[in-house]
VONU-124057 format. One line per field, with one value per residue: z, y, x of N, C-alpha, C, O in turn. Coordinates in pm, whole numbers, plus 32768, in hexadecimal, padded with zeros to 4 digits. Layout:
// residues N
n.zz = c(Z,...)
n.yy = c(Y,...)
n.xx = c(X,...)
ca.zz = c(Z,...)
ca.yy = c(Y,...)
ca.xx = c(X,...)
c.zz = c(Z,...)
c.yy = c(Y,...)
c.xx = c(X,...)
o.zz = c(Z,...)
o.yy = c(Y,...)
o.xx = c(X,...)
// end
This chain:
// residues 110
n.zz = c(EB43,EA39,EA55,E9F4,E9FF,EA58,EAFB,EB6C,EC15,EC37,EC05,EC3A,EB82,EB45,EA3D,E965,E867,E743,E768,E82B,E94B,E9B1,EA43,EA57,EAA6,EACE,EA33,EA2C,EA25,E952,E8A0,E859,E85F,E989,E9D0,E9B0,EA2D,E9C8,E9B2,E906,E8D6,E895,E8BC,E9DB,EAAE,EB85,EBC7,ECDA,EE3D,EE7C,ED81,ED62,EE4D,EE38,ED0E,EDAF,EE2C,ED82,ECF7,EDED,EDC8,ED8E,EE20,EF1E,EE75,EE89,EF74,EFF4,EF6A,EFF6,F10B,F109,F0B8,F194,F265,F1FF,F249,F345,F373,F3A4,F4A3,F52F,F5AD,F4D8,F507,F5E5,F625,F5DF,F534,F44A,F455,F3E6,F2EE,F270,F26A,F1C3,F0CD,F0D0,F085,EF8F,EEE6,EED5,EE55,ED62,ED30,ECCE,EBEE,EB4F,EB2B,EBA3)
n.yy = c(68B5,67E9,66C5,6686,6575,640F,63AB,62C1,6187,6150,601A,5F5C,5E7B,5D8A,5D3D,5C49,5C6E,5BDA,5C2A,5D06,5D97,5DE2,5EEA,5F47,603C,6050,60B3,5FF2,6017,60B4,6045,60A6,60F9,61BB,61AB,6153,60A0,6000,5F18,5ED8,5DA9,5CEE,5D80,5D77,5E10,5E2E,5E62,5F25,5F54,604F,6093,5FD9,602B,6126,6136,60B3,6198,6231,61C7,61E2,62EF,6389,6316,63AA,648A,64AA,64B7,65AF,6660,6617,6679,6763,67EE,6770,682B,6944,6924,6930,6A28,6AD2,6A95,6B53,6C3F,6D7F,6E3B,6DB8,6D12,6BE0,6BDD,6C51,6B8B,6AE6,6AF6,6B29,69FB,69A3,6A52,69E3,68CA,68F4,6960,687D,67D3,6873,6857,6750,672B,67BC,68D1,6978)
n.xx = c(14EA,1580,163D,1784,17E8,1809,1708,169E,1708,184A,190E,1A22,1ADF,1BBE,1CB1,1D66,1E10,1EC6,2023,1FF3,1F5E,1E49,1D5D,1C2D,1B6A,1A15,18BA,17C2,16BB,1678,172B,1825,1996,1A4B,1B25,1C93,1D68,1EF6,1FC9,20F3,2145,2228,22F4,22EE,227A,21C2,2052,202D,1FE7,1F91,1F21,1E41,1DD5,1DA0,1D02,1BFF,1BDA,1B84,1AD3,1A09,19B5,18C9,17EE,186D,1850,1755,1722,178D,16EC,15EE,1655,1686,1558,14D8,157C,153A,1409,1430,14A0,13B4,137A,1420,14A3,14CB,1587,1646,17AA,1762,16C0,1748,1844,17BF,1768,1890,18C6,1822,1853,1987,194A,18A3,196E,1A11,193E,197A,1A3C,1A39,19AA,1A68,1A53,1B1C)
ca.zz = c(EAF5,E9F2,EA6D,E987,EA1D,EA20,EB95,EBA6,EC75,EC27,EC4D,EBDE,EB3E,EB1E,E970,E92A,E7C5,E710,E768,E879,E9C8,E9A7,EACF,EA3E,EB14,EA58,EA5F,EA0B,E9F6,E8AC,E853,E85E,E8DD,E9A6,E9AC,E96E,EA53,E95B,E98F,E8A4,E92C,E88D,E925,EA84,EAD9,EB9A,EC29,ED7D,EE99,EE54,ECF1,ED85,EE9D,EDA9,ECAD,EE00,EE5F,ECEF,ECD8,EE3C,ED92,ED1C,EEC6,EF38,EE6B,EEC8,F039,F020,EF78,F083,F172,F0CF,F0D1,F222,F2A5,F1DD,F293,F3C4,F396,F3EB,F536,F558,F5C1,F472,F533,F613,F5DA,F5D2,F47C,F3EC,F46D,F39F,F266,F25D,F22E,F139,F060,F09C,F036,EED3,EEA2,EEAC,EDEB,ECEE,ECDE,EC92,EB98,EB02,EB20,EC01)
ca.yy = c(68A7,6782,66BA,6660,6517,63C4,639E,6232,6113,60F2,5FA8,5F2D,5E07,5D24,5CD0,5C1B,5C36,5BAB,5C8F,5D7A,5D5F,5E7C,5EF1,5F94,608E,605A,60AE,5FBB,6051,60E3,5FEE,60E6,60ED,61F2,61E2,60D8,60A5,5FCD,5F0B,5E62,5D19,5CCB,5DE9,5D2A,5E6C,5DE9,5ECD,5F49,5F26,60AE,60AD,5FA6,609C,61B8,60EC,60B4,6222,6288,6182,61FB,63B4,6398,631A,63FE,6502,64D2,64A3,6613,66A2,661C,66C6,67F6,67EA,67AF,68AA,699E,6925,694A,6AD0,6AF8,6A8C,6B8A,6CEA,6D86,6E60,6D7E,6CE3,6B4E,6BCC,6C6E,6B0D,6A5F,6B39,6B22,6982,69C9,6A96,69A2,687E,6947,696C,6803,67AE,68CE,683C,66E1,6748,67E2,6943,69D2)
ca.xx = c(1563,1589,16A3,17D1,1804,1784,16C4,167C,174F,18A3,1962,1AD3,1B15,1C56,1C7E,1DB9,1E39,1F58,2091,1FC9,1EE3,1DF1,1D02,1BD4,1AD3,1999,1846,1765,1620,168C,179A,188D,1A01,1A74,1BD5,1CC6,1E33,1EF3,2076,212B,2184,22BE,235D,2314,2261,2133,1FEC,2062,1F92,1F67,1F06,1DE0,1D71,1D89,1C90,1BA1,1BAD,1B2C,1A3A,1988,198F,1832,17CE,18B9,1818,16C4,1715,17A7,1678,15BB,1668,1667,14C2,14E8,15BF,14DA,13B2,1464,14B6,1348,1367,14A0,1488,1528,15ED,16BC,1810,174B,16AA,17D5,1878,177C,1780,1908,18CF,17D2,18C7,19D3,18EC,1869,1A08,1A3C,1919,1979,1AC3,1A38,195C,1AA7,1A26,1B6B)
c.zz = c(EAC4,EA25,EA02,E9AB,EA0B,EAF2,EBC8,EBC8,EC11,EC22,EBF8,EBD7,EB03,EAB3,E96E,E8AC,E7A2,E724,E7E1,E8CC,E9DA,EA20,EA6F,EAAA,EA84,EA5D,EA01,E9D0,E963,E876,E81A,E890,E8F9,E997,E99D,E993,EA0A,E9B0,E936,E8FC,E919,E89E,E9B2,EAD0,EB13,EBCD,ECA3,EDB2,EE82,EDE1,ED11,EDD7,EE53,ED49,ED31,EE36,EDC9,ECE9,ED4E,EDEB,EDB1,EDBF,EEF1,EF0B,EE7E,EF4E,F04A,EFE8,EFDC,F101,F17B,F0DA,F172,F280,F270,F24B,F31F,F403,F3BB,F466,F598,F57A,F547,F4B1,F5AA,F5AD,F5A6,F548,F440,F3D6,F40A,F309,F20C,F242,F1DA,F0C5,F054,F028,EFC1,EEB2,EE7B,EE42,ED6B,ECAF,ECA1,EC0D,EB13,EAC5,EB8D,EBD1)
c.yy = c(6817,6744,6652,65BA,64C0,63AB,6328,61EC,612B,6085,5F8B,5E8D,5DFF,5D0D,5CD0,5C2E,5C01,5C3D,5D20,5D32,5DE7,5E76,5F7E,5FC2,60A9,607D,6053,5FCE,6091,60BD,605F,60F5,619B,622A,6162,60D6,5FFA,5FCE,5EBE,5DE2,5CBC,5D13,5DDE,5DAC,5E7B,5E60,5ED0,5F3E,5FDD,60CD,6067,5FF1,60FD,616B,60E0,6137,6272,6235,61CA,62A0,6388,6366,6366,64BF,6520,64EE,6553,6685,66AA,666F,672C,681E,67F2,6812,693C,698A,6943,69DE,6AE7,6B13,6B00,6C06,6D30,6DC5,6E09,6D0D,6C29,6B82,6BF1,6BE2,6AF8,6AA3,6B19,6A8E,697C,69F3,6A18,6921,6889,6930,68C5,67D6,67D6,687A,67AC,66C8,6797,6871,6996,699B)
c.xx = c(156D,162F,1700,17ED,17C7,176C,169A,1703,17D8,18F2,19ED,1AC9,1B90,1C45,1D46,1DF2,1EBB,1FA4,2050,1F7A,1E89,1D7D,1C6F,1B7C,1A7D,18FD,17C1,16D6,1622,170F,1819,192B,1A3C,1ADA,1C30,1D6E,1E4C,1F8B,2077,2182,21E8,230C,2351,22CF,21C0,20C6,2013,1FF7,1F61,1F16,1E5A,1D74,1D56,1D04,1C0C,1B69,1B66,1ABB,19DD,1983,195A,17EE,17D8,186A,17A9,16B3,1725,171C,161C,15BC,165A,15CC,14BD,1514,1572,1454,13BF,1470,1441,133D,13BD,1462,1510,1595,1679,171A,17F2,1735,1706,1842,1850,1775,180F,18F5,1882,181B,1908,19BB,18E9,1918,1A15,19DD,190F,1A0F,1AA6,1A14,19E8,1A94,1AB1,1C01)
o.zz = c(EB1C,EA1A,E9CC,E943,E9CC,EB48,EC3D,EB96,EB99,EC64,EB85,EC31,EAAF,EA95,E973,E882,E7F4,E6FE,E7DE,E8BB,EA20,EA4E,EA61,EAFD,EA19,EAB8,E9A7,E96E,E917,E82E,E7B0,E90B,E89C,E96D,E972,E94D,EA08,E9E1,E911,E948,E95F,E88F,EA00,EB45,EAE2,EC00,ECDA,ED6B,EE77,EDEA,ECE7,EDC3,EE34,ED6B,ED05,EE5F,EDC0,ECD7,ED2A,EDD9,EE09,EDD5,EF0F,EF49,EE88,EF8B,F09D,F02C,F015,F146,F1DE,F114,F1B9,F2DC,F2BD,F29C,F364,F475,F41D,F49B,F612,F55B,F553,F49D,F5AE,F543,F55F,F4ED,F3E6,F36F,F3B1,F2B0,F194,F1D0,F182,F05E,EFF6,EFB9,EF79,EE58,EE06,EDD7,ED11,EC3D,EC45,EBC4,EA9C,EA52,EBC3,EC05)
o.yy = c(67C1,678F,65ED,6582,64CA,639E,631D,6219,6116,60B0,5FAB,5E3F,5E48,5CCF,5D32,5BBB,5C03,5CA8,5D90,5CBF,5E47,5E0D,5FF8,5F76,60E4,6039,6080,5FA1,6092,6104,6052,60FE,61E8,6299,6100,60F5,5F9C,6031,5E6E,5DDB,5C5C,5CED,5E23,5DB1,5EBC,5EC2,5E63,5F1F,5FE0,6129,60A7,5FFC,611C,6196,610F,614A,62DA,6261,61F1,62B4,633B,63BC,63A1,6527,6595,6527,6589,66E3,6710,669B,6766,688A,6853,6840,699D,69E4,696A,6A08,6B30,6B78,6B10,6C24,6D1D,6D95,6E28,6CD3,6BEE,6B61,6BA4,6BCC,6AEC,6A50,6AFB,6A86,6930,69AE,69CF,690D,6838,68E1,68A0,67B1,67A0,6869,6788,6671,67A4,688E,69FE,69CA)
o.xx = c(1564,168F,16D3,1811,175E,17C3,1673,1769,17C7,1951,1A08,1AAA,1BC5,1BDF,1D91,1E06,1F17,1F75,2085,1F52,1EA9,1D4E,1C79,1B4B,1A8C,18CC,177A,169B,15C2,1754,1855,192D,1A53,1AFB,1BF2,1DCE,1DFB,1FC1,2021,21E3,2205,2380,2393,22F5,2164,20FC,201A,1F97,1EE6,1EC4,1DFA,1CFB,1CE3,1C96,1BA4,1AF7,1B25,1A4A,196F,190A,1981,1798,1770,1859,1783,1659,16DC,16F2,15F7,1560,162C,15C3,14A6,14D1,1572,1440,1362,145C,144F,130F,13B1,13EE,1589,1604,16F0,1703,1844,1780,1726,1881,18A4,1787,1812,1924,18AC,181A,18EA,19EC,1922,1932,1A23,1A0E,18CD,1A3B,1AF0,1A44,19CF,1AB5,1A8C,1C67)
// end
């Protein structure tokens, strides 16, 4: 599956401008910006300490989403070891599913 996204490093960067303090998540590797939290700074309405973590939790996705593929490979390789019929592989199937859900929903497929 071709994925819609971009898959290299994110990082955020601080840019100042006249009348705003903008927090970009960007990806470098293809000079691209992600996304872009934005105040106006003569409305005294500064980046929250949220708006900052929020910008750090989008920049790691693209980690985040490889770490869970990963796991997903693994936990496949794992059913081998299982006896299909007991309740450990059904265990391990059921985080498999959930897994695919999250990365269906990231992907913007749910």
């Amino acid at each position: 599956m071709k994925e819609r996204f971009t898959k290299e490093e994110w990082r955020v960067a601080d840019v100042a401008k006249i009348g705003e303090q903008v927090l970009f998540v960007h990806a470098p590797e293809i000079d691209g910006v992600i996304c872009r939290l934005t105040h106006v700074v003569n409305k005294n309405i500064p980046l929250s300490e949220a708006d900052i973590a929020n910008a750090y939790l989008i920049a790691a996705a693209p980690k985040m989403y490889a770490e869970i593929e990963r796991d997903i490979q693994n936990l496949y390789q794992s059913l081998c070891d299982i006896d299909s019929s007991s309740l450990q592989y059904a265990a391990v199937e059921k985080k498999i599913e959930r897994k695919q859900k999250l990365l269906a929903e990231a992907r913007g497929e749910l």
